[in-house]
C-alpha positions as CSV (number, residue, x, y, z in Angstrom):
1,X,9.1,-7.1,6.2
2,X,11.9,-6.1,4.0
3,X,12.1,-4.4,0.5
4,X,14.4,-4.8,-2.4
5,X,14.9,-3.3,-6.2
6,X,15.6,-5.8,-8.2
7,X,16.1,-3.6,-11.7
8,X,16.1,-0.1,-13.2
9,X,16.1,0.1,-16.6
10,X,15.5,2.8,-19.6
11,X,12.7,2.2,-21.1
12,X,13.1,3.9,-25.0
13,X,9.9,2.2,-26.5
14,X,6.5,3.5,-25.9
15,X,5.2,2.0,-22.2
16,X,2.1,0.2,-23.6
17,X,0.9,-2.6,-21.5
18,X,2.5,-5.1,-24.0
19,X,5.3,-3.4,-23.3
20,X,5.5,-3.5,-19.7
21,X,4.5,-7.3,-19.4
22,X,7.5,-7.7,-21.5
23,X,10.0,-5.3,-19.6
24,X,8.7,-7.5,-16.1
25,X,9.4,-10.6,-17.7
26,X,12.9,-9.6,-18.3
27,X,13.3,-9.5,-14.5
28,X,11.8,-12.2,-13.9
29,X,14.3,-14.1,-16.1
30,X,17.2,-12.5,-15.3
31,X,17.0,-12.9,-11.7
32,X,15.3,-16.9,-11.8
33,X,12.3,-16.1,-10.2
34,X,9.3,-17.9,-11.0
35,X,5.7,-16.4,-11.9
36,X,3.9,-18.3,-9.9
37,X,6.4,-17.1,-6.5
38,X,4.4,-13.8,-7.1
39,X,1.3,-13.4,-5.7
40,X,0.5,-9.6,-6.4
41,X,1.5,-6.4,-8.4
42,X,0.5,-3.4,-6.6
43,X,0.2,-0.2,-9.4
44,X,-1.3,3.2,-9.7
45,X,-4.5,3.3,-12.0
46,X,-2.6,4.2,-15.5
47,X,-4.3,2.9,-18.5
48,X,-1.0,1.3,-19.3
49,X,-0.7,-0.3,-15.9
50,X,-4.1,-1.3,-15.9
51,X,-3.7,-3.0,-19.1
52,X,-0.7,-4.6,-18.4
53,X,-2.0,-6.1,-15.2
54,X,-4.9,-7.6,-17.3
55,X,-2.8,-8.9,-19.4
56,X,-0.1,-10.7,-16.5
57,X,-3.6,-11.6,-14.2
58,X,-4.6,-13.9,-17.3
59,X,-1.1,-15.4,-17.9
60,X,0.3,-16.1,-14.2
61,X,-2.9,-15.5,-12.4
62,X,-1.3,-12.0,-10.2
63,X,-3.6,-10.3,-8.3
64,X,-3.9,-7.0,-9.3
65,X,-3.9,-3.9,-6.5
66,X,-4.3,-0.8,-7.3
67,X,-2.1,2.0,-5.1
68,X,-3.8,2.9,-2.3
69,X,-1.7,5.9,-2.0
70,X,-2.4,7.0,-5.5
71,X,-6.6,6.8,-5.1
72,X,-6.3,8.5,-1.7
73,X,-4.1,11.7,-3.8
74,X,-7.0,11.1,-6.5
75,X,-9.7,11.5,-3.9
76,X,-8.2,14.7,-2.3
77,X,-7.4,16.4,-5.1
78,X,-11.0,16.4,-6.2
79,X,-12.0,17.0,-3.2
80,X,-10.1,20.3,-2.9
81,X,-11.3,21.8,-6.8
82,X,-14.1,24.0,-5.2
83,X,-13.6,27.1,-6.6
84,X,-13.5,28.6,-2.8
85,X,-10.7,26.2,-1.6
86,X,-8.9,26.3,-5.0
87,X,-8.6,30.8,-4.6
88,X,-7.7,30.0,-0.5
89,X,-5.3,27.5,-1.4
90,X,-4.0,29.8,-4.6
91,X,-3.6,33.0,-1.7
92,X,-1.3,30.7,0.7
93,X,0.9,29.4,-2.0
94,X,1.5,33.2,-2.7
95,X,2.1,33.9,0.9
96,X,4.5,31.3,1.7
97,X,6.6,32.1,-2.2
98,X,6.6,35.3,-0.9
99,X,8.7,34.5,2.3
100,X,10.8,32.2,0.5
101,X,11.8,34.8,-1.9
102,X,12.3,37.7,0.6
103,X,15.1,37.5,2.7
104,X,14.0,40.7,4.3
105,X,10.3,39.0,5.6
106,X,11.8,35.6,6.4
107,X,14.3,38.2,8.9
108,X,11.8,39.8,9.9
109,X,9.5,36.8,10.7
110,X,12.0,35.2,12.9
111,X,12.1,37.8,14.8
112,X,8.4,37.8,15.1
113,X,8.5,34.3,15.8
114,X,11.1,34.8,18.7
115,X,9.3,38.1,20.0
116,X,5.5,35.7,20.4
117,X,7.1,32.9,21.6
118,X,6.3,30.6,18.4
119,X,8.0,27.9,17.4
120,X,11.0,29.0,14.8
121,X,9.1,26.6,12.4
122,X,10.1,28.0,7.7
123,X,7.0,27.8,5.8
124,X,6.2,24.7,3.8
125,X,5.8,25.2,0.0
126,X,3.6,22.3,-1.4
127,X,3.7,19.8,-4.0
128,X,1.7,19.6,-6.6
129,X,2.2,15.6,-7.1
130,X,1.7,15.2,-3.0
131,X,-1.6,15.7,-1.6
132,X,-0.5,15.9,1.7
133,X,2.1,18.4,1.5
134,X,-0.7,20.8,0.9
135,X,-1.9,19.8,4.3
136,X,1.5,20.1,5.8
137,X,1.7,23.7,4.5
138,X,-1.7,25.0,6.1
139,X,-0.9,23.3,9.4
140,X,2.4,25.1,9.0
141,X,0.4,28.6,7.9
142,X,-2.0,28.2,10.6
143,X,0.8,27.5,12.8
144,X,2.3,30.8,12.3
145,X,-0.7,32.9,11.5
146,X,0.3,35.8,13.6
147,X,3.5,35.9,13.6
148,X,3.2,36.2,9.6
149,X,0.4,38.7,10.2
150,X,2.3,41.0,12.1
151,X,5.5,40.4,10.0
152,X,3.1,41.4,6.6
153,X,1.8,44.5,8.6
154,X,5.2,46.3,8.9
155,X,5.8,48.9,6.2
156,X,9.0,48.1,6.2
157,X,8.3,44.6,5.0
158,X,5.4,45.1,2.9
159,X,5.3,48.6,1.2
160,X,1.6,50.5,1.1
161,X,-0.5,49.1,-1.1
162,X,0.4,45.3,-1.3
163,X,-1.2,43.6,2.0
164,X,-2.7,41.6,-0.3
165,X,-0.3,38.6,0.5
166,X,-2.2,38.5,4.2
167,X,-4.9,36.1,4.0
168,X,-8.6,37.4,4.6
169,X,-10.2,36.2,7.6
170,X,-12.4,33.9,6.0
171,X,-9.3,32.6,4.3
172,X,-8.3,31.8,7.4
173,X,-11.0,30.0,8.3
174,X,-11.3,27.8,5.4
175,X,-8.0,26.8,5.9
176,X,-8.9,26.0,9.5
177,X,-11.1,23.7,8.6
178,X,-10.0,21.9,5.4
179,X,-7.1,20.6,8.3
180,X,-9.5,19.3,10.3
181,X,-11.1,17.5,7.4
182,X,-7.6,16.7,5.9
183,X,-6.5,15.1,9.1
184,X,-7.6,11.7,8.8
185,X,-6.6,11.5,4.9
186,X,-2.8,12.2,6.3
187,X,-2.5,9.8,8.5
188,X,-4.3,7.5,6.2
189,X,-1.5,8.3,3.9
190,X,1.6,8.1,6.6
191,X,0.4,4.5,7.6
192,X,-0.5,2.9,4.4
193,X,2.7,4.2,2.9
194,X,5.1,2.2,5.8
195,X,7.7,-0.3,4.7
196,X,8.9,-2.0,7.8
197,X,5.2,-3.4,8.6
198,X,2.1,-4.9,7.4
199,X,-0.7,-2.9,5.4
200,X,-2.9,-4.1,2.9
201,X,-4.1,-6.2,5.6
202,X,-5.3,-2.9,7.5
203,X,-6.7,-1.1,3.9
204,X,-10.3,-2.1,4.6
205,X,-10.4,-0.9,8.3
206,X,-8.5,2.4,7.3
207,X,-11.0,2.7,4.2
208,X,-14.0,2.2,7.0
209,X,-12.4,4.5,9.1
210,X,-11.8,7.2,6.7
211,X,-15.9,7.1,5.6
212,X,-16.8,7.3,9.6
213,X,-14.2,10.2,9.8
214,X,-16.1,12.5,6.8
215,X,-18.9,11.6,7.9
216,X,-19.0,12.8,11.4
217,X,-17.1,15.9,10.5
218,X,-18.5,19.0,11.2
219,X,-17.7,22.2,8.5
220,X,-19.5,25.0,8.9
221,X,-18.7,26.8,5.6
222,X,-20.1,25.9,2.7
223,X,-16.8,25.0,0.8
224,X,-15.7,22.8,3.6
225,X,-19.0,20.9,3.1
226,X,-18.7,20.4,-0.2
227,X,-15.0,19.5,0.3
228,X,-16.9,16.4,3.4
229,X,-19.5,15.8,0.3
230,X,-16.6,15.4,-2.4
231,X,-14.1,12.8,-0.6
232,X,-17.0,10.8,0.7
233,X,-18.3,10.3,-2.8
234,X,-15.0,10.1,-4.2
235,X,-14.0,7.2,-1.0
236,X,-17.4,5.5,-2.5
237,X,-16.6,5.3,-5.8
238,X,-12.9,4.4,-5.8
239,X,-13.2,2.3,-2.2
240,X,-16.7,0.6,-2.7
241,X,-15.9,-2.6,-4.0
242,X,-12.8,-2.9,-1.3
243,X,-15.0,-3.9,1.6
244,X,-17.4,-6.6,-0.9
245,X,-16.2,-10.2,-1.1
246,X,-17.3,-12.5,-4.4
247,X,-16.7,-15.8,-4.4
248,X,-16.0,-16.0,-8.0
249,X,-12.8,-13.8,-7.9
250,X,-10.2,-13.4,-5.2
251,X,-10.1,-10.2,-3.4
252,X,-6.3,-10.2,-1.9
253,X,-6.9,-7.1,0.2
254,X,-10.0,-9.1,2.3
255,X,-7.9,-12.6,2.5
256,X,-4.6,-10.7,4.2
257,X,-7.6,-8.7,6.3
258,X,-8.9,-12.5,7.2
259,X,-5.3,-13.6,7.4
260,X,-4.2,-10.6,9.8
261,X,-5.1,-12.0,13.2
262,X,-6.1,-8.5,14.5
263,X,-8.8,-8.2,11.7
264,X,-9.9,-12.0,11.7
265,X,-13.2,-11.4,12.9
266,X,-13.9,-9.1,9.3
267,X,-16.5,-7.0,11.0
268,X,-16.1,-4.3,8.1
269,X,-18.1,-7.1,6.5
270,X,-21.7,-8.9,6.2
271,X,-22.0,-11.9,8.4
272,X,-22.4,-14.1,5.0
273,X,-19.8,-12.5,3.5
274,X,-17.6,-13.8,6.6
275,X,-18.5,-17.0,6.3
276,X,-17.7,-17.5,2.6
277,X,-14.3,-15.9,3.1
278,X,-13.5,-18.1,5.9
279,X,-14.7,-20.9,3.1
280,X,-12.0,-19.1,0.7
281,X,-9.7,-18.7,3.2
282,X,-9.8,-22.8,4.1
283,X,-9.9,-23.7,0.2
284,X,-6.5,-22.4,0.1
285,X,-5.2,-23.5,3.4
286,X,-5.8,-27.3,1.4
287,X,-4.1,-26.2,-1.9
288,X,-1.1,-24.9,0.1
289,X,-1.4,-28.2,2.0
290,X,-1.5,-30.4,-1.2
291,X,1.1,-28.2,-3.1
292,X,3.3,-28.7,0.7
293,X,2.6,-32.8,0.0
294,X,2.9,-33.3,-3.9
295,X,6.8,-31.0,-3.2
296,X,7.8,-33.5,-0.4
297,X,6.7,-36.7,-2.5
298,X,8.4,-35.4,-5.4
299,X,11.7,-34.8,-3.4
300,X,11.8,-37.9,-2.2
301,X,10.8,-40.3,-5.3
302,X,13.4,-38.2,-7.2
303,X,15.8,-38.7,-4.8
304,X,18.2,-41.0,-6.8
305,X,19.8,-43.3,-4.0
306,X,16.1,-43.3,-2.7
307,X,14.2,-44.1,-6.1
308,X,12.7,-47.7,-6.0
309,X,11.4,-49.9,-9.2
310,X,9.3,-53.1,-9.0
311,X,11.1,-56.3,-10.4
312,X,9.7,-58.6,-12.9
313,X,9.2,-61.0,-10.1
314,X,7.1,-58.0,-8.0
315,X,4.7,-57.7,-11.1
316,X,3.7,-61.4,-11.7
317,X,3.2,-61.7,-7.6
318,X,1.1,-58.3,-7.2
319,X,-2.8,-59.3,-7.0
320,X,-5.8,-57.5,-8.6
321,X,-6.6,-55.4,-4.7
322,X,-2.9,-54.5,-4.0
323,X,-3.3,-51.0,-6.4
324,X,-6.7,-50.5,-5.1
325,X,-5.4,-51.1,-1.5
326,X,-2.7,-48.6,-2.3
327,X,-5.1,-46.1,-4.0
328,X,-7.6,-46.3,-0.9
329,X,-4.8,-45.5,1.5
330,X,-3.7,-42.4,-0.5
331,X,-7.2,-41.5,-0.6
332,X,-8.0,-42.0,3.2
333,X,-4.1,-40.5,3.7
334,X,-5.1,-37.2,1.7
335,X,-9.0,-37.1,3.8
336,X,-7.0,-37.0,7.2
337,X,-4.6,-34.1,6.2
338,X,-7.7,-31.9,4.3
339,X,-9.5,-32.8,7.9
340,X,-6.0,-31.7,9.4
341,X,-6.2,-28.5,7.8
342,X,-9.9,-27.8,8.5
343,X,-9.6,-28.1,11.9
344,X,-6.8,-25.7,12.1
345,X,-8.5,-23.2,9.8
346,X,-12.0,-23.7,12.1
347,X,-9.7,-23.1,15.1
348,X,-7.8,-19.9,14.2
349,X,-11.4,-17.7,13.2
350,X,-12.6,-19.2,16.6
351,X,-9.5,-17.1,18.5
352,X,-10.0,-13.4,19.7
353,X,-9.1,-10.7,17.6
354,X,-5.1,-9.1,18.9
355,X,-4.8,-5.7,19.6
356,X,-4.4,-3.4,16.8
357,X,-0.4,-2.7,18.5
358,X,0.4,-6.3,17.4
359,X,2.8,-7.3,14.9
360,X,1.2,-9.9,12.6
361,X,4.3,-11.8,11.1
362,X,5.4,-11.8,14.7
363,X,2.5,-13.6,16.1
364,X,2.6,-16.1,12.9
365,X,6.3,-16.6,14.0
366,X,4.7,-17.6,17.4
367,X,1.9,-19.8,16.7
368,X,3.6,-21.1,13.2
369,X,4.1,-24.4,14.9
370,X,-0.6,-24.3,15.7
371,X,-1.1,-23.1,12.7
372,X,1.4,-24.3,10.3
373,X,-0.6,-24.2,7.0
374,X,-2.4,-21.0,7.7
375,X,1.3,-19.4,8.1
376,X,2.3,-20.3,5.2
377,X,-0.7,-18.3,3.5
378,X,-0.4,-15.9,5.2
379,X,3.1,-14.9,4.3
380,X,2.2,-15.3,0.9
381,X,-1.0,-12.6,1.6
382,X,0.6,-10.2,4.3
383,X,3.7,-9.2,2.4
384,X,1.4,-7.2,0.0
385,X,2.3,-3.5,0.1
386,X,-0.6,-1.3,-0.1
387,X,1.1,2.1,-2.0
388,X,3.5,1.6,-4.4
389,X,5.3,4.2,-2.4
390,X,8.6,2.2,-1.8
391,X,9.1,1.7,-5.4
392,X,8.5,5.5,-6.1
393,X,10.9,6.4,-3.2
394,X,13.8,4.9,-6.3
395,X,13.4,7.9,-7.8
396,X,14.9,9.9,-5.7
397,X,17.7,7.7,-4.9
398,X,18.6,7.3,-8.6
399,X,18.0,10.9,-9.1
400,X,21.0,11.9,-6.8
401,X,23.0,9.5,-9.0
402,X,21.9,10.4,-12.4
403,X,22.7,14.2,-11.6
404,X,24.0,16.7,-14.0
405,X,27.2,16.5,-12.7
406,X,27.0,12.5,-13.3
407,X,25.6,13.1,-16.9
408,X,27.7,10.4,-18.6
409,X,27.1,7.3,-16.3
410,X,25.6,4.5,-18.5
411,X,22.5,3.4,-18.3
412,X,24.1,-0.2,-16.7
413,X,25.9,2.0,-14.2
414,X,22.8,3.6,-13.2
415,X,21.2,0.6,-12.9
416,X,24.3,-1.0,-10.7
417,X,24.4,2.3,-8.6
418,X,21.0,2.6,-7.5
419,X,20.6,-1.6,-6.8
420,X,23.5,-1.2,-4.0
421,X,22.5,1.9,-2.8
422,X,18.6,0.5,-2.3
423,X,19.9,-2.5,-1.0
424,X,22.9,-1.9,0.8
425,X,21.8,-2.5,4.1
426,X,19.2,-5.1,3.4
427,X,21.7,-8.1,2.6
């Protein structure tokens, strides 16, 4: 798997999905690539986004996926608006500013630390845009709990009559449990966000997995319930169509699922719904077959030294059945191959699933020369991203080169800066 950034531009005009098909176009052009080389945009769920991938699905036929990343922060950050959690959550943010501000009670904590034999961990302070940095800074609170406690209960630190930056016990406890129920939501988030690896393939079984993990959690307090109650329904709404398959429309996330050969066996699905994606799943394999043929014949007839034309004297001796003779082998020709191709489709859902610790593209690489349509789909499928994290990780990068101090770089120096840096040790 690798990643590249093919442009960064400034976009001065308003980013209406007109807009944006335009803007992609450009870098399409720019760089040669052809429309239908792309098989997918992945996107978060703006209207503008949204519109523009309508717009781009009905004029090169893209598959539209929408950031798996960016529904899982949606879903959360529901999830956590109980009025409870929101006044916890409102408390440790207040705790952990206050330690970052005092230099006297981030002293004294060390030595706290060092005295209880606790790891010599700083606070975390979350992010507002990033779920899971909220659940990185109660781990880290609970972490510390009583080293910060006994830090907060020195008068020296904390004069009479402002312990209210300690946490109540039920506080506590809240927080306790919304990182047991969190949990499974972060490491959601840490795997569907890799670069170096497949992951749309895996969306389906993480999606499953994430509705058996709410499920079987068990809160006591009433806010962590409703917290369980809120991401489940939230998984449902956003996540309920992900694990359906219709014939009439290609779902991209269920054919790199089929395509993966440690999810083959699609048992996040009905039985019938298997058996009509495996009928997808072979429909393909014979386009990409066909499209593989038509290429080769094409090369060779326009080879020039190659290229062949009948003579006057071939016409007037061709008889009535040679064209249809012709016609009847290219027709029995093209039945072998689609047979070909069956065969090998029929064979590869037969196979046992591979363990989850599998690389994918590495077994393709292995059995390319067995399967040597199906690889080809499945390149095509199993490069999919599931987050759009990798292109938001740009920001960053071109944030440290468009700094203050950097305030008169051009907007084609920007651009030039952050390609190399991105893709510096990629080529």
């Amino acid at each position: 798997m690798k990643s590249f950034i093919l442009d960064t531009m400034p976009l001065e005009e308003r980013h209406t999905g007109a807009n944006i098909v335009t803007w992609m176009e450009e870098v399409l052009t720019k760089f040669e690539i052809l429309p239908a080389k792309i098989k997918a945009v992945v996107h978060d769920s703006g209207s503008n986004m949204v519109a523009a991938m309508r717009l781009l699905e009905e004029k090169h036929g893209w598959a539209s996926i929408r950031c798996a990343g960016h529904t899982l922060q949606l879903i959360v950050n529901t999830a956590l608006k109980d009025t409870t959690i929101s006044r916890a959550l409102g408390a440790a943010r207040q705790l952990v500013e206050h330690f970052k501000r005092s230099e006297l009670a981030s002293t004294r904590l060390k030595m706290k630390q060092e005295q209880m034999n606790v790891k010599k961990n700083t606070l975390i302070q979350d992010v507002s845009t990033r779920w899971n940095s909220t659940f990185h800074m109660i781990e880290r609170l609970l972490e510390q709990r009583w080293p910060l406690t006994a830090t907060l209960s020195d008068p020296e630190v904390t004069p009479r009559g402002k312990h209210y930056f300690d946490l109540k016990p039920d506080q506590w406890a809240l927080l306790e449990e919304l990182k047991q129920g969190l949990a499974p939501f972060e490491t959601a988030t840490v795997y569907l966000s890799g670069q170096q690896y497949t992951t749309v393939s895996g969306l389906p079984q993480v999606v499953k997995g994430l509705t058996r993990a709410v499920h079987q959690s068990q809160l006591e307090t009433s806010s962590g319930k409703s917290f369980i109650a809120s991401a489940e329904k939230g998984i449902k709404q956003r996540w309920g169509s992900i694990c359906t398959f219709s014939a009439d429309k290609e779902n991209p996330v269920i054919l790199a699922a089929a395509l993966d050969p440690r999810y083959r066996k699609l048992k996040f699905l009905a039985p019938e719904d298997v058996i009509r994606v495996q009928g997808t799943v072979e429909v393909l394999a014979v386009k990409e077959a066909n499209a593989g043929t038509h290429e080769h014949a094409k090369v060779q007839t326009d080879n020039g030294s190659g290229r062949t034309e009948k003579t006057a004297l071939d016409n007037l001796l061709e008889s009535d059945t040679d064209s249809q003779g012709d016609n009847e082998e290219a027709a029995s020709k093209e039945d072998q191959d689609v047979q070909v191709v069956r065969s090998e489709v029929q064979l590869y859902f037969k196979e046992a699933t591979v363990s989850k610790k599998d690389d994918p593209l590495k077994w393709w690489s292995e059995n390319e020369g067995r399967f040597p349509t199906l690889s080809k789909l499945a390149k095509s499928f199993l490069c999919i991203p599931a987050t759009s994290t990798p292109s938001e990780r740009i920001f960053s990068t071109a944030g440290n080169i468009c700094s203050q101090k950097r305030a008169s770089l051009s907007a084609e120096h920007v651009e030039k800066l952050t390609f190399l840096a991105m893709n510096n040790n990629l080529v």
